[in-house]
Backbone atoms as SQL, in Angstrom:
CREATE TABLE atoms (id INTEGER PRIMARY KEY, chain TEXT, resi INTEGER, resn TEXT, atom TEXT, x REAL, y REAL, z REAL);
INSERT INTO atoms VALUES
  (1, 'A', 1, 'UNK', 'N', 5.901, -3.096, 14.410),
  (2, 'A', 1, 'UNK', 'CA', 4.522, -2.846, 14.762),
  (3, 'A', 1, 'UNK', 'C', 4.247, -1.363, 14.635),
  (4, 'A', 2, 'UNK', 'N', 3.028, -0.913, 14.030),
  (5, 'A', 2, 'UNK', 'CA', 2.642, 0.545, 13.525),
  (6, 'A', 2, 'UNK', 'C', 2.055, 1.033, 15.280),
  (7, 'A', 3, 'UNK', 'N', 2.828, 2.030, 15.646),
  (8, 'A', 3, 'UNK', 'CA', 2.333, 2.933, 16.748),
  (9, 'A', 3, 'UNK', 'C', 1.098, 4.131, 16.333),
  (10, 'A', 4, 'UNK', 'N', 0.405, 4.226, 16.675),
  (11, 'A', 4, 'UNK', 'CA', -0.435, 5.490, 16.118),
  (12, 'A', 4, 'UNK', 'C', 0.145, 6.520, 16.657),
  (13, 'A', 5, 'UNK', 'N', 0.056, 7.625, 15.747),
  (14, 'A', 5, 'UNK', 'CA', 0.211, 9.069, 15.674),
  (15, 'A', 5, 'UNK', 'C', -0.910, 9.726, 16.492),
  (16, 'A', 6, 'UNK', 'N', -0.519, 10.120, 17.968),
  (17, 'A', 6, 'UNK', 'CA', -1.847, 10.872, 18.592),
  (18, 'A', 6, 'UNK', 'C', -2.178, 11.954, 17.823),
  (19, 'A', 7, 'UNK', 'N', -1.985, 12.575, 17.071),
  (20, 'A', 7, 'UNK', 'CA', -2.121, 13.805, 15.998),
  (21, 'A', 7, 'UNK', 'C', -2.963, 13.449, 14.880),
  (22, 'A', 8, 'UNK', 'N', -2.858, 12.342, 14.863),
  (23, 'A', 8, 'UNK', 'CA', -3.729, 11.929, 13.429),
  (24, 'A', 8, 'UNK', 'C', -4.759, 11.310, 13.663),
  (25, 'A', 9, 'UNK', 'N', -6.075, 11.197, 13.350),
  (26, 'A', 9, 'UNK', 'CA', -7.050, 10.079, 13.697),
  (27, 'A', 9, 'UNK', 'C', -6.653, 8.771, 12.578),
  (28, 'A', 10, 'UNK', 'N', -7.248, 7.729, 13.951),
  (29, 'A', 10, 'UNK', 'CA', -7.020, 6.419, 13.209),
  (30, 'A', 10, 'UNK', 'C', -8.097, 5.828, 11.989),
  (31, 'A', 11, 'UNK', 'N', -7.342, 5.081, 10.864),
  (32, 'A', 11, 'UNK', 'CA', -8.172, 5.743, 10.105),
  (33, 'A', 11, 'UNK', 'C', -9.331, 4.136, 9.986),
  (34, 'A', 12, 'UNK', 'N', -10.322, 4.523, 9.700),
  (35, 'A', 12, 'UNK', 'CA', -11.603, 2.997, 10.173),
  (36, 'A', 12, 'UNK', 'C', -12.767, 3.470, 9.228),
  (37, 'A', 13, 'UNK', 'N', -13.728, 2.417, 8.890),
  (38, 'A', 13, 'UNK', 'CA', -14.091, 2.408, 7.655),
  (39, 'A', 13, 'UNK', 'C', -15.104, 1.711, 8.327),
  (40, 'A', 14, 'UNK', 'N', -16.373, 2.088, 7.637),
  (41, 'A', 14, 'UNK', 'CA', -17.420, 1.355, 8.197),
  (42, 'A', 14, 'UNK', 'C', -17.659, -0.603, 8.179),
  (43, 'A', 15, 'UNK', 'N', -18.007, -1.088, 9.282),
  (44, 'A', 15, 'UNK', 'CA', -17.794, -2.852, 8.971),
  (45, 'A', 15, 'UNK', 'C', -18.308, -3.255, 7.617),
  (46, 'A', 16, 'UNK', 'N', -19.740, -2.624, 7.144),
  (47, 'A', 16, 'UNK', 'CA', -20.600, -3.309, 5.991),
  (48, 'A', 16, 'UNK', 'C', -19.480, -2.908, 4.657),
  (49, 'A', 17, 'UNK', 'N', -18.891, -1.353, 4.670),
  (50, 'A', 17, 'UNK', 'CA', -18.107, -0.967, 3.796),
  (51, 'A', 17, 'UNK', 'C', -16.667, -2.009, 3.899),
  (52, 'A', 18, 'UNK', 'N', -15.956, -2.442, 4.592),
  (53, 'A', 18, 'UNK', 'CA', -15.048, -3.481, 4.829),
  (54, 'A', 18, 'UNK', 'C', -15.502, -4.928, 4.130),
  (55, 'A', 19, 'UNK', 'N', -16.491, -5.310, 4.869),
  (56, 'A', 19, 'UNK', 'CA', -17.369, -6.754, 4.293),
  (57, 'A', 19, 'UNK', 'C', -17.140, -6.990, 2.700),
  (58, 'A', 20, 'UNK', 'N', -18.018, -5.357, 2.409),
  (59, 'A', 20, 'UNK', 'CA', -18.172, -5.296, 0.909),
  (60, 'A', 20, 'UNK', 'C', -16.749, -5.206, 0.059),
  (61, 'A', 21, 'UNK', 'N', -15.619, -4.237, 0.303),
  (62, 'A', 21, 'UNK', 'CA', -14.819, -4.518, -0.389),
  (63, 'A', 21, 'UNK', 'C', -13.457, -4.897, -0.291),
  (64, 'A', 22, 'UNK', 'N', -13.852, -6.054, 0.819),
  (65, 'A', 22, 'UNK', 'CA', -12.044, -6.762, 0.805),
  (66, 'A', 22, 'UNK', 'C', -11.027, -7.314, -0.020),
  (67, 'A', 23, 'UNK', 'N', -12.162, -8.023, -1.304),
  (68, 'A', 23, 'UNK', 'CA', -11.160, -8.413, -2.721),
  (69, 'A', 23, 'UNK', 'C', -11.025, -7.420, -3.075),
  (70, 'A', 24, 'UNK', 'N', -11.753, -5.972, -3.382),
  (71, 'A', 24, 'UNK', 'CA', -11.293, -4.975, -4.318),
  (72, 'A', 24, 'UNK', 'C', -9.653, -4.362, -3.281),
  (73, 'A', 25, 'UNK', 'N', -10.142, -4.052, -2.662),
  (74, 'A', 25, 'UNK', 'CA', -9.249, -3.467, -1.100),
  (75, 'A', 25, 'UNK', 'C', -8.092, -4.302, -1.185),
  (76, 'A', 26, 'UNK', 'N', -8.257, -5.802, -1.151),
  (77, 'A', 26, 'UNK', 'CA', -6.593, -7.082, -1.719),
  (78, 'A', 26, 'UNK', 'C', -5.752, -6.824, -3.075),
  (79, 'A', 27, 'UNK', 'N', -6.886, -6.701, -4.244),
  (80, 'A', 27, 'UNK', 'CA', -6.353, -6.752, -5.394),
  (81, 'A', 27, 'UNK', 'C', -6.053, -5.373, -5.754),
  (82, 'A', 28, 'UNK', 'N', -5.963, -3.858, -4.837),
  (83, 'A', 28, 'UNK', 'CA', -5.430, -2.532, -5.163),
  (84, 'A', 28, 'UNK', 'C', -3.746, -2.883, -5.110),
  (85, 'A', 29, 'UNK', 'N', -3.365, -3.761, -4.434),
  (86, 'A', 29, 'UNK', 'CA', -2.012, -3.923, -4.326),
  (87, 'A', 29, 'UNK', 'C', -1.289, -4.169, -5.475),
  (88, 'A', 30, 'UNK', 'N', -2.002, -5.228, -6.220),
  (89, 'A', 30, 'UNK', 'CA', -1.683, -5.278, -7.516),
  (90, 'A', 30, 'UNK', 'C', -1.921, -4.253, -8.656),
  (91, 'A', 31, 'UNK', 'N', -3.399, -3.592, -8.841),
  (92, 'A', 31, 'UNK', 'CA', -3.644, -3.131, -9.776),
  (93, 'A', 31, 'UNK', 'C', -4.873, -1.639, -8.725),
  (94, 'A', 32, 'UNK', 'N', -3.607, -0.775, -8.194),
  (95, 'A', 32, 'UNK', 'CA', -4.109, 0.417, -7.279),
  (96, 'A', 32, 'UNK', 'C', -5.072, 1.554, -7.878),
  (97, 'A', 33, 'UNK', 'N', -5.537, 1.299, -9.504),
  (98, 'A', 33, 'UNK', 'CA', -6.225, 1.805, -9.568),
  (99, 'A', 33, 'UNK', 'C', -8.066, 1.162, -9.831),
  (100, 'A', 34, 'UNK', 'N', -8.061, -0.118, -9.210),
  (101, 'A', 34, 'UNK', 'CA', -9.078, -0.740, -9.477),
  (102, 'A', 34, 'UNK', 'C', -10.230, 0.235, -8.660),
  (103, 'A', 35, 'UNK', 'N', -9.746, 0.416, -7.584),
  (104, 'A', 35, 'UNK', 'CA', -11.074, 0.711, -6.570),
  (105, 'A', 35, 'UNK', 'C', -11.345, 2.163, -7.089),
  (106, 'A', 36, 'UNK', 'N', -10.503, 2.634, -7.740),
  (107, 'A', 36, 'UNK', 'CA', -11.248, 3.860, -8.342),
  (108, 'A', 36, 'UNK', 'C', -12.267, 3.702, -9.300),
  (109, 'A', 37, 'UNK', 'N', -12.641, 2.366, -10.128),
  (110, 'A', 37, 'UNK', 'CA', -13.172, 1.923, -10.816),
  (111, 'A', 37, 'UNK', 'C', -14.211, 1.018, -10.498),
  (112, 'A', 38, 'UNK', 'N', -13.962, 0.754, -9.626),
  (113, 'A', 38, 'UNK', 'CA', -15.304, -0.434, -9.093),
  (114, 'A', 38, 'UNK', 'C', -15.303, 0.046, -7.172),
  (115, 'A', 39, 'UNK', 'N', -15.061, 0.863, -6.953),
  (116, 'A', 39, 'UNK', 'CA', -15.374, 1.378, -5.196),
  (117, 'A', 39, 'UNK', 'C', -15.407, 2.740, -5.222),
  (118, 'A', 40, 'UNK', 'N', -14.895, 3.732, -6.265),
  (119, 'A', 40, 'UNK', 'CA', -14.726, 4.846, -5.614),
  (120, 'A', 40, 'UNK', 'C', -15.295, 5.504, -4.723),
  (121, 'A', 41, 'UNK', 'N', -16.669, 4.908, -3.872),
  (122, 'A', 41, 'UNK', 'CA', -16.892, 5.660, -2.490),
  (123, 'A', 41, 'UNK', 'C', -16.765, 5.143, -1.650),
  (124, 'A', 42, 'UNK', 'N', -15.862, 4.109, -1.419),
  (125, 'A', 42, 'UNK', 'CA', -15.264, 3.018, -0.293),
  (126, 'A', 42, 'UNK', 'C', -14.042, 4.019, 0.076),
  (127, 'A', 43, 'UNK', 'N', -14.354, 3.698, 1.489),
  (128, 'A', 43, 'UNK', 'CA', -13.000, 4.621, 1.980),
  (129, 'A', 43, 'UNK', 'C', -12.491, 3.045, 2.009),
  (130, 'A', 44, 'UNK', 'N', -12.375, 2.143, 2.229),
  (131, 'A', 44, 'UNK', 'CA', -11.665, 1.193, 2.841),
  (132, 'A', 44, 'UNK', 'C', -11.451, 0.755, 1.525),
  (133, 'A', 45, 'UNK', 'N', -11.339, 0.495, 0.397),
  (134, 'A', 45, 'UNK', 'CA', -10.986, 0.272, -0.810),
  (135, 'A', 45, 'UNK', 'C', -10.234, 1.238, -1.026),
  (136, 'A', 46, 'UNK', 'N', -10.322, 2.848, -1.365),
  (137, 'A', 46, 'UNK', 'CA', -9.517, 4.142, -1.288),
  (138, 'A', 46, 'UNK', 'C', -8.071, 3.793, -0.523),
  (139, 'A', 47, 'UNK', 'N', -8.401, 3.592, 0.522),
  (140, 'A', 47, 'UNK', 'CA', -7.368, 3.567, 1.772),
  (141, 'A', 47, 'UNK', 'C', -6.526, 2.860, 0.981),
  (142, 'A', 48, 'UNK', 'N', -6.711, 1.259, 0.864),
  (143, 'A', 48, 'UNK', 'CA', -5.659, 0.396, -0.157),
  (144, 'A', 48, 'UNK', 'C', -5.403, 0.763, -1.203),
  (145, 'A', 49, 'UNK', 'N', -5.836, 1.253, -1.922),
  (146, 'A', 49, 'UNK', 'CA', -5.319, 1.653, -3.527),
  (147, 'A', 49, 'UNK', 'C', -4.468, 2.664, -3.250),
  (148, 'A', 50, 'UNK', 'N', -4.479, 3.288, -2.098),
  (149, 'A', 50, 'UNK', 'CA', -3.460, 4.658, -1.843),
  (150, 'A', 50, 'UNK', 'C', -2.231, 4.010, -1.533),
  (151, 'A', 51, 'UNK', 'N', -2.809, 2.728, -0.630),
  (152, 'A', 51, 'UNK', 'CA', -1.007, 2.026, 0.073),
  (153, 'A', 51, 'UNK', 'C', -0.859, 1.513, -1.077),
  (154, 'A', 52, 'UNK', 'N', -1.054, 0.835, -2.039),
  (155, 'A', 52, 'UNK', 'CA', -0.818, 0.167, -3.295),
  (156, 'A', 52, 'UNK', 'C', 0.011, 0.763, -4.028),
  (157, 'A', 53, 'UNK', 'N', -0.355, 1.998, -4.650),
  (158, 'A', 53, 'UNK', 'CA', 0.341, 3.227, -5.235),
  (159, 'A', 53, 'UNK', 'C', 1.340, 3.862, -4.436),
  (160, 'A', 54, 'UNK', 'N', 1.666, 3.957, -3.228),
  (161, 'A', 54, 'UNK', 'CA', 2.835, 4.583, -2.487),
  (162, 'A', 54, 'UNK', 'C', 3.341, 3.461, -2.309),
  (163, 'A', 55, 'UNK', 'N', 3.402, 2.135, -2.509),
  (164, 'A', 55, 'UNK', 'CA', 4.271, 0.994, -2.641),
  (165, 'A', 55, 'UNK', 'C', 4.496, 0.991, -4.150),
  (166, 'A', 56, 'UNK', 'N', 3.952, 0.850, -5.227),
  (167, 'A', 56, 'UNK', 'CA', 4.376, 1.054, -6.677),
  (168, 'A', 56, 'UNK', 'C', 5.340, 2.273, -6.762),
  (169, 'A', 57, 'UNK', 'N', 4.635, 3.340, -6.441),
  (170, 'A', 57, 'UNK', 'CA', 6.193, 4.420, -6.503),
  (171, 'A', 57, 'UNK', 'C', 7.258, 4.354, -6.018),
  (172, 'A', 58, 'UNK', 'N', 7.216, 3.730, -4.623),
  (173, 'A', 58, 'UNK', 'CA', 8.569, 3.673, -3.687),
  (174, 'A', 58, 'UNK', 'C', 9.137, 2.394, -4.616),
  (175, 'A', 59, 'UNK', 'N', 8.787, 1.441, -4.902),
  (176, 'A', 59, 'UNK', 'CA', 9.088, 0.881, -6.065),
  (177, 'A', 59, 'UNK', 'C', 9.821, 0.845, -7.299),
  (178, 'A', 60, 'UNK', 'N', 9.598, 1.895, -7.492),
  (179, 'A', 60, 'UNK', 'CA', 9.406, 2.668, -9.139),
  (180, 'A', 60, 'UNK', 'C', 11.138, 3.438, -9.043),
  (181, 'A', 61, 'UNK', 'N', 10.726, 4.353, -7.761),
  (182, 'A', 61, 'UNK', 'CA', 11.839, 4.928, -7.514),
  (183, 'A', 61, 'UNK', 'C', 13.349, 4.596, -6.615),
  (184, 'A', 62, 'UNK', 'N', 12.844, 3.677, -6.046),
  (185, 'A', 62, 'UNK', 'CA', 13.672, 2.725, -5.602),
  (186, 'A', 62, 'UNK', 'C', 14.802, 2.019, -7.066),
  (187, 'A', 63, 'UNK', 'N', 13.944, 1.452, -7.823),
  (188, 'A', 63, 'UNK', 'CA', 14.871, 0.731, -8.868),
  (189, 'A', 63, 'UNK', 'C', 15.589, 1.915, -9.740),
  (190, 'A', 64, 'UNK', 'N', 14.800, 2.849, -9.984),
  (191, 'A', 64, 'UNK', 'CA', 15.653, 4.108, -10.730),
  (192, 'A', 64, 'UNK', 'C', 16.906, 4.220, -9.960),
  (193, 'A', 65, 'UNK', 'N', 16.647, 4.867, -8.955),
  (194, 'A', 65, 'UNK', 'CA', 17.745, 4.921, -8.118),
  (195, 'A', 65, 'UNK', 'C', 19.127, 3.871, -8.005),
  (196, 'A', 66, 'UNK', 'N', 18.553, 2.892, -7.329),
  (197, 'A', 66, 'UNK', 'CA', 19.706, 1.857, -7.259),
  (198, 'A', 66, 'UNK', 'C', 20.084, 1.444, -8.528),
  (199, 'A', 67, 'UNK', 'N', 19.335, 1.591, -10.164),
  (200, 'A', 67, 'UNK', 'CA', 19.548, 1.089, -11.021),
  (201, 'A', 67, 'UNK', 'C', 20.941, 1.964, -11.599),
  (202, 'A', 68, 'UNK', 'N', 20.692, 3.759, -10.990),
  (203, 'A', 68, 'UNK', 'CA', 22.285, 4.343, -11.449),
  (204, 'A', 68, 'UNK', 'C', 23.506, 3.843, -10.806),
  (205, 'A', 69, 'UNK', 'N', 23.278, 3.953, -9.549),
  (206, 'A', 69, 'UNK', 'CA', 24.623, 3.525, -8.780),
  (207, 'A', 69, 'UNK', 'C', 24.962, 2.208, -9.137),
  (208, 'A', 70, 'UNK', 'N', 26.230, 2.483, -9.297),
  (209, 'A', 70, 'UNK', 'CA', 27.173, 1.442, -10.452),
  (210, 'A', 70, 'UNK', 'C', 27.141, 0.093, -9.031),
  (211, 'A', 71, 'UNK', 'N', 27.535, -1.177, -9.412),
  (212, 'A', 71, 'UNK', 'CA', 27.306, -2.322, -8.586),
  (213, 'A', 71, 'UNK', 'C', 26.846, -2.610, -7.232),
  (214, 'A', 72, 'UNK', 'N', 27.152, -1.445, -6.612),
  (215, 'A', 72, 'UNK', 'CA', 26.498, -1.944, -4.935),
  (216, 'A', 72, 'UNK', 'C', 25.099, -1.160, -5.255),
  (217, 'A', 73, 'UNK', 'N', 24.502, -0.649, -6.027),
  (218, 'A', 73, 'UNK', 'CA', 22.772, -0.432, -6.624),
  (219, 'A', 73, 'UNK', 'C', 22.584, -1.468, -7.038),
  (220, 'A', 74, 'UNK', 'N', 23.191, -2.164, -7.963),
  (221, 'A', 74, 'UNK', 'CA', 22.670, -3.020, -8.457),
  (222, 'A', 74, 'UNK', 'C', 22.440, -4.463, -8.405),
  (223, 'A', 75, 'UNK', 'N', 23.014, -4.659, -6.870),
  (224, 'A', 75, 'UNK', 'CA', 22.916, -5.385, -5.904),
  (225, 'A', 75, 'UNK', 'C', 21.917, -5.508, -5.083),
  (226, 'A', 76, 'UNK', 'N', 21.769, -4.267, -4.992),
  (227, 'A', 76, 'UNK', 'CA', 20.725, -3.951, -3.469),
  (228, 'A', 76, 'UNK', 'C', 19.300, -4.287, -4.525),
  (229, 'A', 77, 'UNK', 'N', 19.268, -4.007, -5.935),
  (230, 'A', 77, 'UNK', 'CA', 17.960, -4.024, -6.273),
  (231, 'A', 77, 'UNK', 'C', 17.294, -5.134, -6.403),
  (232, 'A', 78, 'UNK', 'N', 17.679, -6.507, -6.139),
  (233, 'A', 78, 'UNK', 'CA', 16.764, -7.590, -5.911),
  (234, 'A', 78, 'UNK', 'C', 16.001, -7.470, -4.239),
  (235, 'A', 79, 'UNK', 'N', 16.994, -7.069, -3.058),
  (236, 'A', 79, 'UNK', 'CA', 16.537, -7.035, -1.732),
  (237, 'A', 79, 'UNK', 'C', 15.396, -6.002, -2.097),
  (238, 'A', 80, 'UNK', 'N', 15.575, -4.826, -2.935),
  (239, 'A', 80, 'UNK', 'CA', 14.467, -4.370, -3.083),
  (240, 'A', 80, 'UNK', 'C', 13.017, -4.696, -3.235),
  (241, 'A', 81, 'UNK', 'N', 13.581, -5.624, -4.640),
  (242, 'A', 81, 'UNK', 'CA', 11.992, -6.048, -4.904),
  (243, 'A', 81, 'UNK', 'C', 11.383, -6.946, -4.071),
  (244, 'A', 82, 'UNK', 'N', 12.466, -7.812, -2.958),
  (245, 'A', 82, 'UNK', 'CA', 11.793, -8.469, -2.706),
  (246, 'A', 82, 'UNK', 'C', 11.287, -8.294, -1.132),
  (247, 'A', 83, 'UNK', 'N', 11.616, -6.498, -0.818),
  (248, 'A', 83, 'UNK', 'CA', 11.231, -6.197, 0.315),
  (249, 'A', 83, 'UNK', 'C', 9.349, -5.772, -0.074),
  (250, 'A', 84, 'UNK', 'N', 10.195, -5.100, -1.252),
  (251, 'A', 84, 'UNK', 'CA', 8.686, -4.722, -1.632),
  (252, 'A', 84, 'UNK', 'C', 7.687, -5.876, -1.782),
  (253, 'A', 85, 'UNK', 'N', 7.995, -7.046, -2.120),
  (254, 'A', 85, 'UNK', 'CA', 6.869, -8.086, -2.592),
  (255, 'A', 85, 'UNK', 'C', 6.267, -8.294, -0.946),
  (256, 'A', 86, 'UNK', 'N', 7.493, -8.802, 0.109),
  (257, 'A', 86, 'UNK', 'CA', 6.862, -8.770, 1.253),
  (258, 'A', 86, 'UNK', 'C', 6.327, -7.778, 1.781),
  (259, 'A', 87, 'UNK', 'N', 6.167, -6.410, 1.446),
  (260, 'A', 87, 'UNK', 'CA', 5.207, -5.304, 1.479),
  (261, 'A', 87, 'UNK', 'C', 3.828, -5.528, 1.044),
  (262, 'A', 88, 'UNK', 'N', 3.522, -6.113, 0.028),
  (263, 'A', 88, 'UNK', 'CA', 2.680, -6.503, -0.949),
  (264, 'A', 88, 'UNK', 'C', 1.333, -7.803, -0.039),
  (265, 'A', 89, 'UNK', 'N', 2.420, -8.645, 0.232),
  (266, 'A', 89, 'UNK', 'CA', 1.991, -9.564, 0.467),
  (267, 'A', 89, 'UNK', 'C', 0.940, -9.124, 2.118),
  (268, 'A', 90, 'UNK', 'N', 1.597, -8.188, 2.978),
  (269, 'A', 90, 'UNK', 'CA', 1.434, -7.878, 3.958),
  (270, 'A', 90, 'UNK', 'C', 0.001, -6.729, 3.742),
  (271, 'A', 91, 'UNK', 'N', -0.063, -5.970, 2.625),
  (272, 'A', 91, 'UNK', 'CA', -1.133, -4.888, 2.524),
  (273, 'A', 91, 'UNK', 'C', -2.180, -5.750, 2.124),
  (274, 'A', 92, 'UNK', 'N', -2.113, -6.922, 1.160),
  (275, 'A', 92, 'UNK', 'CA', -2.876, -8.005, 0.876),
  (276, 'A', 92, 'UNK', 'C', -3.634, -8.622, 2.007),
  (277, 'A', 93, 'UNK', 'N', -2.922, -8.930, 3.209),
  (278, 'A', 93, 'UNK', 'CA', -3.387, -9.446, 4.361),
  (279, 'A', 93, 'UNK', 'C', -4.132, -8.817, 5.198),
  (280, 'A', 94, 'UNK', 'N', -3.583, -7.689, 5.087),
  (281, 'A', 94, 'UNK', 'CA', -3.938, -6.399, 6.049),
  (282, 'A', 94, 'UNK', 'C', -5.987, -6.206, 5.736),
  (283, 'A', 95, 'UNK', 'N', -5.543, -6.067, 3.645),
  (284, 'A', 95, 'UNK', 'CA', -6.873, -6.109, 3.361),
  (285, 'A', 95, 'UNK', 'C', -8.098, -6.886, 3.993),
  (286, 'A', 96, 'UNK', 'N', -7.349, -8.366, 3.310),
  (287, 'A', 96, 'UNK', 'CA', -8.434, -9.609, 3.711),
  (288, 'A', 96, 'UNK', 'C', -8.947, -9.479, 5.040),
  (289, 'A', 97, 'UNK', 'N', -7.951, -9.210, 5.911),
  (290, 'A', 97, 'UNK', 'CA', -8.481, -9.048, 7.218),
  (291, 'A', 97, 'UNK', 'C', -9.078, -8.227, 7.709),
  (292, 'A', 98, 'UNK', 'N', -9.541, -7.145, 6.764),
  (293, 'A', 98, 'UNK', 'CA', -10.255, -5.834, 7.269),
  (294, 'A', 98, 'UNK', 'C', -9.649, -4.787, 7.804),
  (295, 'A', 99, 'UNK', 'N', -8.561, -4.705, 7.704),
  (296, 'A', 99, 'UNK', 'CA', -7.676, -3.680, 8.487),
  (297, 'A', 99, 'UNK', 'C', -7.087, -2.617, 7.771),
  (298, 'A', 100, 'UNK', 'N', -6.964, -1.125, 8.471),
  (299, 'A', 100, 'UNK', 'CA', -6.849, 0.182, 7.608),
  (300, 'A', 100, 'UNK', 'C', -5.261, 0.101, 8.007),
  (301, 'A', 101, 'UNK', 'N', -4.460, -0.856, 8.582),
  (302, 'A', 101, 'UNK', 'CA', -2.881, -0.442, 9.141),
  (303, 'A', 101, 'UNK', 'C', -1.915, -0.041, 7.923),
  (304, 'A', 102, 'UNK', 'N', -1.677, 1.042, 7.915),
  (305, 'A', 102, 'UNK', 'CA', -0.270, 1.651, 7.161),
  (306, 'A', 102, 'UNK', 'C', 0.474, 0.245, 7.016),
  (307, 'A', 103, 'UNK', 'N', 1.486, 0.390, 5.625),
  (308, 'A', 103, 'UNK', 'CA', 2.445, -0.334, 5.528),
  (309, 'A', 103, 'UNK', 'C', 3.462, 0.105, 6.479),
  (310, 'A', 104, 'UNK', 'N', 4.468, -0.607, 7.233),
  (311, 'A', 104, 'UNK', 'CA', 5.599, -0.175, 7.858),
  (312, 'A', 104, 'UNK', 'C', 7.025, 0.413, 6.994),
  (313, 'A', 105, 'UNK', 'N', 7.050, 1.831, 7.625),
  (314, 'A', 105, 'UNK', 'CA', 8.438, 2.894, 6.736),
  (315, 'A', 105, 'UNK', 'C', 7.340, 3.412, 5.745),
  (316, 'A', 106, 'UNK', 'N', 6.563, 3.374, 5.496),
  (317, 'A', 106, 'UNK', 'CA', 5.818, 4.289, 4.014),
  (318, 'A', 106, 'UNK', 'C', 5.398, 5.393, 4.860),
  (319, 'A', 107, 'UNK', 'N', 5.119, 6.130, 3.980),
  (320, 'A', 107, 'UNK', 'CA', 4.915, 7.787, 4.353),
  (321, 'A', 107, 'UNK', 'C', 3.319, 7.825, 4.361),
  (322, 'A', 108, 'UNK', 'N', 2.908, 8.602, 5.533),
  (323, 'A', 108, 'UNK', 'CA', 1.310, 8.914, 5.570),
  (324, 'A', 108, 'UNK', 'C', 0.528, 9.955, 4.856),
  (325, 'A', 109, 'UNK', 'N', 1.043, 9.655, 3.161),
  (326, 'A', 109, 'UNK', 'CA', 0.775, 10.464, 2.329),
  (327, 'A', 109, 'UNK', 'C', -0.738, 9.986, 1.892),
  (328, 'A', 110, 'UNK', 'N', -2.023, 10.929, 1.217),
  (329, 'A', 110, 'UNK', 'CA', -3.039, 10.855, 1.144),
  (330, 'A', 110, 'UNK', 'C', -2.846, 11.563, -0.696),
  (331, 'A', 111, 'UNK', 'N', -2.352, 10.212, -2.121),
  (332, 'A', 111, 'UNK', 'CA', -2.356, 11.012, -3.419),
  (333, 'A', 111, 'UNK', 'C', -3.643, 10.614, -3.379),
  (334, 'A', 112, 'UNK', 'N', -4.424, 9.635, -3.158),
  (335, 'A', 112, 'UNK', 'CA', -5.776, 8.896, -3.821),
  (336, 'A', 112, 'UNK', 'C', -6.459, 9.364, -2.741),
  (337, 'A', 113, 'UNK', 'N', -7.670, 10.662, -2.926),
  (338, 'A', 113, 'UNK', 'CA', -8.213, 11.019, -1.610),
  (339, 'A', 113, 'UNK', 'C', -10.093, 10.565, -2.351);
């Protein structure tokens, strides 16, 4: 369960702006640069395409990684993908449901501002 950071404000998006883009906001998971293309002044579309893309990289770099280290990498890289898919599946939900919650372990990095 995500604890908030008293240091940081929590981050919330107007309801009508939510309403309006929960498929775009679902389908950033898959394809994180949509809402730059069909929302870019949705923070709540923004918000997901950012977790989308810091799940594609951790991704990205995840398999590089485990892909050098000789057999116990190349082991670990299915638990990978398929931590990541249940990552996926979870920012997907998060969307539909209207909710700005961080993925759990990802970094509260801001590339898509």
């Amino acid at each position: 369960m995500h604890t908030p950071n008293p240091n940081l404000p929590d981050p919330q998006a107007d309801p009508r702006d939510i309403e309006e883009n929960k498929t775009i906001g679902a389908l950033a998971y898959l394809l994180f640069f949509l809402p730059l293309l069909a929302a870019r002044n949705s923070r709540f579309a923004m918000y997901h395409a950012n977790q989308g893309l810091l799940l594609l990289l951790a991704l990205v770099a995840g398999n590089i990684v485990l892909g050098i280290i000789p057999l116990i990498g190349w082991l670990l890289i299915p638990l990978l993908n398929l931590v990541c898919f249940v990552y996926l599946i979870l920012g997907v939900m998060n969307a539909v449901n209207g909710r700005m919650n961080p993925l759990p372990f990802m970094p509260n990095i801001d590339i898509l501002k």
